[in-house]
Structure formats: structure tokens, C-alpha cells
C-alpha positions in Angstrom: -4.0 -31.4 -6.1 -5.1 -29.4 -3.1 -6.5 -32.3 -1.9 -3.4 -34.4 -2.3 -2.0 -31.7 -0.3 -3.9 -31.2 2.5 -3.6 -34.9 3.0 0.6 -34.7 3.4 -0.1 -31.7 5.5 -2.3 -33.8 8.1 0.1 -36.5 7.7 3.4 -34.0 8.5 1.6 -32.3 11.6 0.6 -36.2 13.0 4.1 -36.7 12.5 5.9 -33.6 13.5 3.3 -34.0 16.8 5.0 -37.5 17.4 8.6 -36.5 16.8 8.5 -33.5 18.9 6.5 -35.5 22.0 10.0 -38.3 21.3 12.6 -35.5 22.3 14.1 -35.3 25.4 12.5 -32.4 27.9 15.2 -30.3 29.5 15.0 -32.2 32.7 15.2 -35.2 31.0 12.1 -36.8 32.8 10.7 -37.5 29.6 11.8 -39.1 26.1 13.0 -41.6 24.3 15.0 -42.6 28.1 18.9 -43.7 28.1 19.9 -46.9 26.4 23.0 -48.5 26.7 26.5 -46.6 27.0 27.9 -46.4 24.1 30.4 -43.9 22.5 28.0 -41.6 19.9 26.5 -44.6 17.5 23.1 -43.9 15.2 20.7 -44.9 18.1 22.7 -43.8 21.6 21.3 -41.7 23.5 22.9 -38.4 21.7 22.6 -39.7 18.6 18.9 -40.5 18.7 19.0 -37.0 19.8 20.2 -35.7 17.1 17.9 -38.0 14.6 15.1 -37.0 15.7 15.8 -33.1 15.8 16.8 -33.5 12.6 13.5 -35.1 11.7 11.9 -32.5 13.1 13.5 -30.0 11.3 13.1 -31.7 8.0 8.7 -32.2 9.1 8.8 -28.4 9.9 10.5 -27.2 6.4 8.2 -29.4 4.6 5.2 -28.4 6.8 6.0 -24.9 5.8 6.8 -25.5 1.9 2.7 -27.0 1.8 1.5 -24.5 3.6 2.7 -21.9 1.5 1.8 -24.1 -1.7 -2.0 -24.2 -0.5 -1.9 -20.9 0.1 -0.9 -20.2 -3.5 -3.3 -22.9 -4.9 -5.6 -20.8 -3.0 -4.8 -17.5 -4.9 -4.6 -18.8 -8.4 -8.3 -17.9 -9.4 -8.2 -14.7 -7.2 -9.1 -11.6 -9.7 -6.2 -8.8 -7.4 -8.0 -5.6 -7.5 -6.8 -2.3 -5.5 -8.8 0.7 -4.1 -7.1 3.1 -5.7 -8.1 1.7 -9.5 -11.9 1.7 -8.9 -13.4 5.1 -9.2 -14.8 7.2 -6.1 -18.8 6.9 -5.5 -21.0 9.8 -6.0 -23.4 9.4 -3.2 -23.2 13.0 -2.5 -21.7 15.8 -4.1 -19.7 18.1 -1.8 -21.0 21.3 -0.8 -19.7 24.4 -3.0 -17.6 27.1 -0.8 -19.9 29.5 0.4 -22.8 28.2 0.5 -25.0 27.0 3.5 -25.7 23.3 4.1 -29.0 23.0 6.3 -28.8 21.2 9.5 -30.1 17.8 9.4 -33.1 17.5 11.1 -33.5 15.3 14.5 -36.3 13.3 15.9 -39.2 15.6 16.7 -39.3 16.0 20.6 -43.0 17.2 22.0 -42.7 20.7 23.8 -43.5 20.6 27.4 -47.0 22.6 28.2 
């Protein structure tokens, strides 16, 4: 299954890649160019506009939907533990008030003669 998945994923991104590099830039330097005039038809200049950010926007949802699926493929054997249930460690005990905790001792440094 999560290989099934991964597979549409690679395919959507390919595609998504292709559909986004088809759109018109801003300028308009780059795209699928201007056809024919035409009054709004399927494949006119607007309306292949409006195809293919509509494919895009289909490619990203579904990019998104398997992305989130893999994720919880990815969970589905997870054991969720918290901090909080698992009980502190008793490395050290803490000092009682009032009484004197010795000063660790340092690296012995040889006195100058």
C-alpha cells in the first residue's frame, strides 16, 4: 500500500512540475504562447488558462491527500507514549533541608613552590 502510494506521489509531483512550468509567467514571456483569436473556447488562450490552473489545483489537493495518508500509514504501528505517564528516575535523591551537600571536587592543580 505505501508503496502504491509513494508511486502516485512521484507521479503527481512529475506532473504538478509540468503543469505549473505550462502556465503563463506574469509577463507572458513564457507558456503555453497565444493561439488563434477566438472568443473563450476549451483551448484559447484563457481557457487553456484556466485548464490548466485547474489541473493544478486538482494535482496539489491530491498531492496533499497522499501525503497526509503516508504520513498516517506511517503512524499506524507507532506505540504514543507521553512524559508525563512514565515515572521520574532516581539517579539521585535530593538533598534533605538543612543539611550540607559537599562541594564536588575539581581536577587536582599542583601548588606552585
Amino acid at each position: 500500500m505505501q508503496t502504491l502510494l509513494v508511486f502516485l506521489e512521484l507521479v503527481i509531483a512529475v506532473a504538478l512540475i509540468i503543469f505549473v512550468l505550462l502556465q503563463r509567467s506574469e509577463g507572458g514571456a513564457l507558456g503555453m504562447g497565444s493561439g488563434g483569436g477566438g472568443m473563450g473556447g476549451l483551448f484559447s488562450p484563457r481557457g487553456a488558462a484556466d485548464t490548466l490552473t485547474r489541473t493544478t489545483a486538482v494535482l496539489a489537493g491530491l498531492f496533499f491527500i497522499i501525503c497526509l495518508a503516508l504520513n498516517l500509514l506511517a503512524l499506524r504501528g507507532h506505540n504514543e507514549t507521553s512524559i508525563l505517564d512514565t515515572p521520574a528516575t532516581t539517579g539521585s535523591a535530593p538533598a534533605k533541608p538543612g543539611t550540607m551537600v559537599p562541594a564536588p571536587i575539581g581536577p587536582s592543580v599542583p601548588k606552585p613552590q
